[in-house]
C-alpha positions in Angstrom: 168.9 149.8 88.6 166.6 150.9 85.3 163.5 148.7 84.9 162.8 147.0 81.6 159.5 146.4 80.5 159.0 142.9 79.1 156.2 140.9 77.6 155.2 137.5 77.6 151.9 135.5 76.6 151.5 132.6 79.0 148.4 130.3 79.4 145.5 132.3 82.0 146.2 129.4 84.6 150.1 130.0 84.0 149.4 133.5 84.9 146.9 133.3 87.4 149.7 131.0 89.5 152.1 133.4 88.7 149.9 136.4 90.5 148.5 133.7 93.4 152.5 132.9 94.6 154.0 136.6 94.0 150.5 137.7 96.3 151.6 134.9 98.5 155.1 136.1 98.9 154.4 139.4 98.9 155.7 141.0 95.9 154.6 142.0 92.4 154.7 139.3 89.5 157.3 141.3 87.7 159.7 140.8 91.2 158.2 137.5 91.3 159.3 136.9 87.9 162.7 138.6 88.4 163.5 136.1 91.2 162.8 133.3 89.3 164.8 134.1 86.6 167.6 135.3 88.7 167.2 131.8 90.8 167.6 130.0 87.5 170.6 131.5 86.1 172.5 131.3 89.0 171.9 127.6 89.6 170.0 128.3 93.1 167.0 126.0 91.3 169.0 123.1 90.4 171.3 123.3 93.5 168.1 122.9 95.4 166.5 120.2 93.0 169.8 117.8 93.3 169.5 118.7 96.9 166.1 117.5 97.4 167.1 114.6 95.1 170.2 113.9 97.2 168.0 114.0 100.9 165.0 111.3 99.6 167.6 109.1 98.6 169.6 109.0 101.5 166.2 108.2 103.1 163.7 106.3 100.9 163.7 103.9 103.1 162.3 105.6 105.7 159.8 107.0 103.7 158.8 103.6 102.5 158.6 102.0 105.8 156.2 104.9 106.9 154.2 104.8 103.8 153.9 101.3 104.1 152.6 101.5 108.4 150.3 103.7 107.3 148.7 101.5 104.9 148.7 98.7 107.4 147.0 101.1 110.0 144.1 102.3 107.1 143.5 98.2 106.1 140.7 96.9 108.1 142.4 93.5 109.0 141.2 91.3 111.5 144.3 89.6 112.3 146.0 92.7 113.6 144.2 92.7 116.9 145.5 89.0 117.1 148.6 89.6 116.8 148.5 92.8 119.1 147.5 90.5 121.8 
C-alpha cells in the first residue's frame, strides 16, 4: 500500500507521548499514528471503552469494599487491635 505523507502541529508534550508509546510498542509514530486512527474508525476504541465501562460496573462493589479495607488497614486506630482480639 503507497504511503502518504501527512502533517500535523500538536503541542511538544502531545508529541513527545506520541514518540514515548510508538518507542514503547515498537513501531514508528507514523505506524503508531496509523493504528490509532485505524482503531478509531473501526470502533475497536469505543468497543473497548464501553467494555471497560461495562466490567467496573458489574464490579464496583468489589472495588469499593477493597478501597475501603485498605483505608481501614493505613488508619492508625487503636480499637482495631481490640476487636482483633
Amino acid at each position: 500500500m503507497a504511503k502518504t505523507q501527512l502533517g500535523a502541529r500538536v503541542d511538544e508534550d502531545v508529541a513527545e507521548l506520541a514518540r514515548k508509546r510508538a518507542a514503547d510498542l515498537g513501531l514508528s509514530v507514523g505506524d503508531y499514528l496509523a493504528r490509532l486512527v485505524q482503531d478509531d474508525a473501526s470502533g475497536l476504541r469505543a468497543r473497548a471503552v464501553d467494555a471497560a465501562a461495562r466490567f467496573l460496573a458489574e464490579h464496583q462493589a468489589i472495588f469499593d469494599e477493597a478501597e475501603a479495607e485498605a483505608e481501614d488497614d493505613r488508619r492508625p486506630d487503636s480499637s482495631r487491635g481490640a476487636r482483633a482480639a
